[in-house]
C-alpha positions as CSV (number, residue, x, y, z in Angstrom):
1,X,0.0,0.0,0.0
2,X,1.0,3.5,-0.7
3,X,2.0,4.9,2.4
4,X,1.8,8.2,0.9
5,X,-2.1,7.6,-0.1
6,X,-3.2,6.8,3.7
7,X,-4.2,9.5,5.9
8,X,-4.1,9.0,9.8
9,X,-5.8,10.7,12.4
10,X,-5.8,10.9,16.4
11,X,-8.7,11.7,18.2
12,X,-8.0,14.6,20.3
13,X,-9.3,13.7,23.4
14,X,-7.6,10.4,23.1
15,X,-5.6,9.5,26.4
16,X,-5.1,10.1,29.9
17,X,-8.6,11.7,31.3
18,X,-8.4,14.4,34.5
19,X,-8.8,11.7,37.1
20,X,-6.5,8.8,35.9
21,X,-3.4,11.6,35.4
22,X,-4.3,13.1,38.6
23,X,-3.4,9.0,40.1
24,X,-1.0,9.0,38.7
25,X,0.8,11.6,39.4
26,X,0.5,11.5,43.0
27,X,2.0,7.9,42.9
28,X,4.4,9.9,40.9
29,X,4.7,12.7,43.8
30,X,4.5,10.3,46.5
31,X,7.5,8.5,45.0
32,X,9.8,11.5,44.9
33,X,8.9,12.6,48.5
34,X,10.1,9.2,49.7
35,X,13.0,9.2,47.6
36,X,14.3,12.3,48.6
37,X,14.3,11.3,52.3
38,X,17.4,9.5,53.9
39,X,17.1,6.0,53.1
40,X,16.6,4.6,56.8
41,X,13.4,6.4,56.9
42,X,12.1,5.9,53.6
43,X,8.7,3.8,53.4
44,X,7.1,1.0,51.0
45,X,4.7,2.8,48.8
46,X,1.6,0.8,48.0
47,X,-1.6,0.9,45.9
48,X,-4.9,-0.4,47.0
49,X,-5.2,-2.7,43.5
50,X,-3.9,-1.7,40.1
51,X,-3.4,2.2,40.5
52,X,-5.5,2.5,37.2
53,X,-6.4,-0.3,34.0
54,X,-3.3,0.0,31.7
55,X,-0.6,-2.8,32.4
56,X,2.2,-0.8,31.4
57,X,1.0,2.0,33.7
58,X,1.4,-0.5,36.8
59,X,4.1,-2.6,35.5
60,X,6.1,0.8,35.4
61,X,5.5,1.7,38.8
62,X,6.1,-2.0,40.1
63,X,9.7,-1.4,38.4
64,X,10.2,1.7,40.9
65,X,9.2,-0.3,43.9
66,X,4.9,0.5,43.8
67,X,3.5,-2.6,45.1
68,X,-0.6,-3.5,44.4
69,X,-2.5,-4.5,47.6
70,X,-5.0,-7.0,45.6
71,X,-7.1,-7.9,48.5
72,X,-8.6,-6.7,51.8
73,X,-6.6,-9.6,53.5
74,X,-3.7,-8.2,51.9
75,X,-4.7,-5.1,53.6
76,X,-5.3,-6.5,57.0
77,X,-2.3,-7.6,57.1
78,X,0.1,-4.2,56.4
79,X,1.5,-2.8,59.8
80,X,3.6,0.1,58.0
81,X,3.7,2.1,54.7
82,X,2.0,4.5,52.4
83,X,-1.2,3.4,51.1
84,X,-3.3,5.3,47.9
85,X,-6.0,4.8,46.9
86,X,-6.6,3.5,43.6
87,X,-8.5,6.2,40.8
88,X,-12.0,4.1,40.7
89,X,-12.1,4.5,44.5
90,X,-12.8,1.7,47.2
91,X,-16.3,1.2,49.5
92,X,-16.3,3.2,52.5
93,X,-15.4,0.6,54.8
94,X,-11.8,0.6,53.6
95,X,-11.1,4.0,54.9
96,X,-12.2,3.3,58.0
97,X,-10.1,-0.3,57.9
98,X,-6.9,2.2,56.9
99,X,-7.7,4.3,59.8
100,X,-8.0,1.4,62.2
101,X,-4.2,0.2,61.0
102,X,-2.5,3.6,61.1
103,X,-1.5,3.3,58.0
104,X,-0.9,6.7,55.8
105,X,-3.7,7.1,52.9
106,X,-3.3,9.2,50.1
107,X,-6.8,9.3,48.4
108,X,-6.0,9.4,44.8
109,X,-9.8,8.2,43.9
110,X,-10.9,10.3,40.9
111,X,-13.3,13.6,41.6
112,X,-15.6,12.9,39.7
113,X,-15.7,9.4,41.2
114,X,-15.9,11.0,44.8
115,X,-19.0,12.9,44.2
116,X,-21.3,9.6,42.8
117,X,-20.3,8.2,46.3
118,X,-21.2,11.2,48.2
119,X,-24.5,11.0,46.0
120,X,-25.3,7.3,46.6
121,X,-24.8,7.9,50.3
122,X,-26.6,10.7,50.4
123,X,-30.3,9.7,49.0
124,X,-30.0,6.5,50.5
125,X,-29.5,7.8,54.3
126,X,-32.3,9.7,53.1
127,X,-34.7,6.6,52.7
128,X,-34.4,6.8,48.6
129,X,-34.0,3.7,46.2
130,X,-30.8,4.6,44.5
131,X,-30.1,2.5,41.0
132,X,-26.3,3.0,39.6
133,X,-26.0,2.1,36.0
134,X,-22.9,0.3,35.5
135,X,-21.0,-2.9,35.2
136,X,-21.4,-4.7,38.7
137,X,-17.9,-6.1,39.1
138,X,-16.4,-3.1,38.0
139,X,-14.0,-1.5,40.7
140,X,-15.3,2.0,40.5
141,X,-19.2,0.4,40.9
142,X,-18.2,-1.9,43.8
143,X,-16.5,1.2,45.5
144,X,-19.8,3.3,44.6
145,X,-21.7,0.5,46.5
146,X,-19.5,0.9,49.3
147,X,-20.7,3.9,50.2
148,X,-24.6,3.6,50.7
149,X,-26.6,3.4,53.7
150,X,-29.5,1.5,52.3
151,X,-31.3,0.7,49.0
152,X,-29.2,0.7,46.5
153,X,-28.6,-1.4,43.2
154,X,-26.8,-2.1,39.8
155,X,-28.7,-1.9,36.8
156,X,-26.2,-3.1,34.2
157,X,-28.5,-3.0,31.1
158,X,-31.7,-2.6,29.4
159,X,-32.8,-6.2,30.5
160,X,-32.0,-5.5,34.1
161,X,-34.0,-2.7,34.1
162,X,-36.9,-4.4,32.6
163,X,-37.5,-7.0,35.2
164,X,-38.1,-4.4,38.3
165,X,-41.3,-4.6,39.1
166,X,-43.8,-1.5,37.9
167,X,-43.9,0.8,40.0
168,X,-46.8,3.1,41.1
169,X,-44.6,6.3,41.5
170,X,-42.2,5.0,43.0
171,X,-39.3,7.6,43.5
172,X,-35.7,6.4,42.9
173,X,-32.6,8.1,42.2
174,X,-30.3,7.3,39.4
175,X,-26.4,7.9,38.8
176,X,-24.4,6.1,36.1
177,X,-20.8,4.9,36.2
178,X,-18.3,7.6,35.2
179,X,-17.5,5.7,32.0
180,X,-21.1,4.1,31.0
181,X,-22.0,4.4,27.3
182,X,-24.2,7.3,27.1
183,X,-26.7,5.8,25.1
184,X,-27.1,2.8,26.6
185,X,-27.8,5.3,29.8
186,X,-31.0,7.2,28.2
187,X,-32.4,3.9,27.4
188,X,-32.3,2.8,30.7
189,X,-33.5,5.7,32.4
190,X,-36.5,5.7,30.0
191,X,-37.0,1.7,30.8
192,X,-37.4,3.1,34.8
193,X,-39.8,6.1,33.8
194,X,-42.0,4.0,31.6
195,X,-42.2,1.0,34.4
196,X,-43.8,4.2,36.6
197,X,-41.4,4.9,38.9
198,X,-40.7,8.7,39.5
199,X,-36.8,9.1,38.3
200,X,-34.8,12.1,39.7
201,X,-31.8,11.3,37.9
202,X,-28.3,12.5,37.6
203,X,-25.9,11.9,34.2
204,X,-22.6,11.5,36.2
205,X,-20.8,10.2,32.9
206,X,-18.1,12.4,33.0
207,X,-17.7,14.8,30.2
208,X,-14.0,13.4,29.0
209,X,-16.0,10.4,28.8
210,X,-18.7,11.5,26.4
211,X,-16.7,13.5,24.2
212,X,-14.4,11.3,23.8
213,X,-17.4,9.0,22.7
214,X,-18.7,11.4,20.6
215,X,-15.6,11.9,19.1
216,X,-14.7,8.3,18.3
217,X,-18.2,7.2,16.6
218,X,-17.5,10.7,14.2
219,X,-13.7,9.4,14.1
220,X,-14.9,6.1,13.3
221,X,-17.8,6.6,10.7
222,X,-15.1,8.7,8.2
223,X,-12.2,5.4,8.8
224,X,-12.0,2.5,6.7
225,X,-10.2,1.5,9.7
226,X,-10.2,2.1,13.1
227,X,-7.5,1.4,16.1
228,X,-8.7,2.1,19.9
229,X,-5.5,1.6,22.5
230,X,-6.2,0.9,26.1
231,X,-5.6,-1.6,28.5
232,X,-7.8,-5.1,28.4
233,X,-9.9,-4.5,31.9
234,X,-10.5,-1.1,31.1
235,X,-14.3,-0.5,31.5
236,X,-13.9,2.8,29.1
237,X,-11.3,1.1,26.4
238,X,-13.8,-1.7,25.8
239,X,-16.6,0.6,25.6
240,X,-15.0,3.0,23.1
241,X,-13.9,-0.5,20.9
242,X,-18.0,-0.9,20.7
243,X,-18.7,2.6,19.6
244,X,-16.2,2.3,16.8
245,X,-16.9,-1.5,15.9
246,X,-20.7,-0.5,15.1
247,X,-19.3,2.6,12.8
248,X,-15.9,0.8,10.9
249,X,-16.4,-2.9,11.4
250,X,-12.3,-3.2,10.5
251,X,-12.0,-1.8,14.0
252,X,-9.4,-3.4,16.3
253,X,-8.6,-2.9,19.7
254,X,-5.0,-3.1,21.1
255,X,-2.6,-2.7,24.0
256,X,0.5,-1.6,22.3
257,X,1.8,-1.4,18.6
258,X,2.6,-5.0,19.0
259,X,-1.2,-6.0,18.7
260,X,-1.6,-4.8,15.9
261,X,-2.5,-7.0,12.9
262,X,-3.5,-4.7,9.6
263,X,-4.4,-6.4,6.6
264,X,-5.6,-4.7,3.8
265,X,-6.5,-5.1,-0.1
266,X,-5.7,-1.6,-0.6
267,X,-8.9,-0.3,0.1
268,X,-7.9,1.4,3.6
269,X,-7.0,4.9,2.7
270,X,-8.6,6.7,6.0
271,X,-7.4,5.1,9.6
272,X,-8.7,6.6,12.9
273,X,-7.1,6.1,16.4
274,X,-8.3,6.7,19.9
275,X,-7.6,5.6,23.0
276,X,-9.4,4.8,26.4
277,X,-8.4,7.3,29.5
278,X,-6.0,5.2,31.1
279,X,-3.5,5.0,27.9
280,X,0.1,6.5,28.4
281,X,1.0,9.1,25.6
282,X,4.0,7.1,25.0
283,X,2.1,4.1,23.7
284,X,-0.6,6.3,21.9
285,X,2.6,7.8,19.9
286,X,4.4,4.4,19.6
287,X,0.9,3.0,18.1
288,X,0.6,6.4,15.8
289,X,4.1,5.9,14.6
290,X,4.1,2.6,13.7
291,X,0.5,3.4,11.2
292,X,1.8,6.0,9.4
293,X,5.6,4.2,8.6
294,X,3.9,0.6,8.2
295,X,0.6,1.7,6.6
């Protein structure tokens, strides 16, 4: 193919988001602070599991001594060191558990993250229903859980929603996972108001999240092929492969430039590539390289 002939383009918002370069950065910080102490007093650094979803994220901090806590057992067990919080955030009940071992905690949970917890806890001490639209076994979800006082439950699709019960009026309260495909959202909230119940709902989809969904089905729909680069657990990465999947079926979704496995008759003259909020820039340019001298 004519390398010449093929035009490639980024998507602008591809990349680190707000709260995954605010992580990591403070692991960053935290890091330096230790470092630059005399080594006798120095402490192990630890995160409360995987900082944020990119492997070569944590397997670089790993190489400067970051260890992951993977467990609350794992947790029970620390007498000394730094803890921080992971970017998704973690159930209420392991800040108090932190507190109870003296440990230093450096809350690294993402803002926007934050405030759905302070929500969910919120409206349910309040005697509300609270439904959060997400993936149930997702960190961020089970750390959202963690923080209510009563009712409160995952709706992770359309079918979910459609076997609660009608309602007669019923009012409920309804947040979304920062990352949740915002179309997949509106269906769901209309499922809950046509069932009857009374929805007072809030779109906590962050904004980085829905532009850079917008911009990947526009990125995607003027490709004859499309590249998304993001780690293989992240919730946002896979969600963004779907998007661009259902525009530019020759859409492929990769960790590094080493995934990657063009072929092509000659028809692909237009290739798009995004990336989920949790890929380095390194990798992003690494991936954009390789396209434009290969392709």
């Amino acid at each position: 193919m004519d390398a010449k002939k093929v035009q490639v383009r980024l998507a602008e918002t591809a990349g680190f988001c707000f709260g995954v370069q605010r992580a990591v950065d403070t692991v960053y910080r935290i890091l330096e602070r230790e470092a630059a102490k005399p080594e006798a007093e120095r402490r192990q650094i630890y995160t409360y599991g995987p900082i944020v979803h990119n492997d070569t994220v944590v397997r670089g901090l790993q190489e400067k001594g970051v260890r992951v806590l993977e467990s609350e057992e794992a947790l029970r067990s620390l007498r000394e060191g730094i803890v921080i919080i992971r970017a998704h955030g973690v159930p209420e009940r392991i800040y108090t558990l932190l507190s109870e071992r003296g440990l230093e905690t450096i809350d690294a949970s993402c803002p926007f993250v934050q405030k759905i917890q302070r929500l969910v806890k919120k409206h349910t001490e309040q005697g509300e229903r609270v439904f959060v639209v997400g993936n149930p076994e997702h960190p961020e979800i089970v750390g959202i859980m963690g923080h209510a006082h009563g009712e409160a439950f995952v709706l992770p699709d359309r079918e979910s929603a459609e076997k609660l019960p009608v309602s007669e009026g019923e009012r409920v309260f309804v947040v979304a996972q920062t990352t949740f495909h915002i179309e997949k959202f509106k269906v769901i909230v209309d499922i809950l108001r046509k069932r009857g119940y009374y929805v007072n709902v809030i779109n906590t989809i962050c904004n980085a999240t829905f532009e850079r969904q917008a911009e990947a089905r526009e990125l995607a729909g003027a490709s004859d092929a499309m590249i998304v680069i993001g780690g293989s657990s992240s919730s946002n990465t896979k969600k963004l492969f779907e998007i661009c999947k259902a525009s530019c079926p020759n859409t492929q979704l990769v960790q590094t430039a080493a995934d990657l496995k063009f072929y092509s008759d000659g028809a692909v003259r237009n290739v798009g590539i995004t990336a989920g909020a949790s890929t380095p820039k390194e990798i992003i340019e690494e991936v954009l390289t390789y396209v434009r001298n290969e392709f």
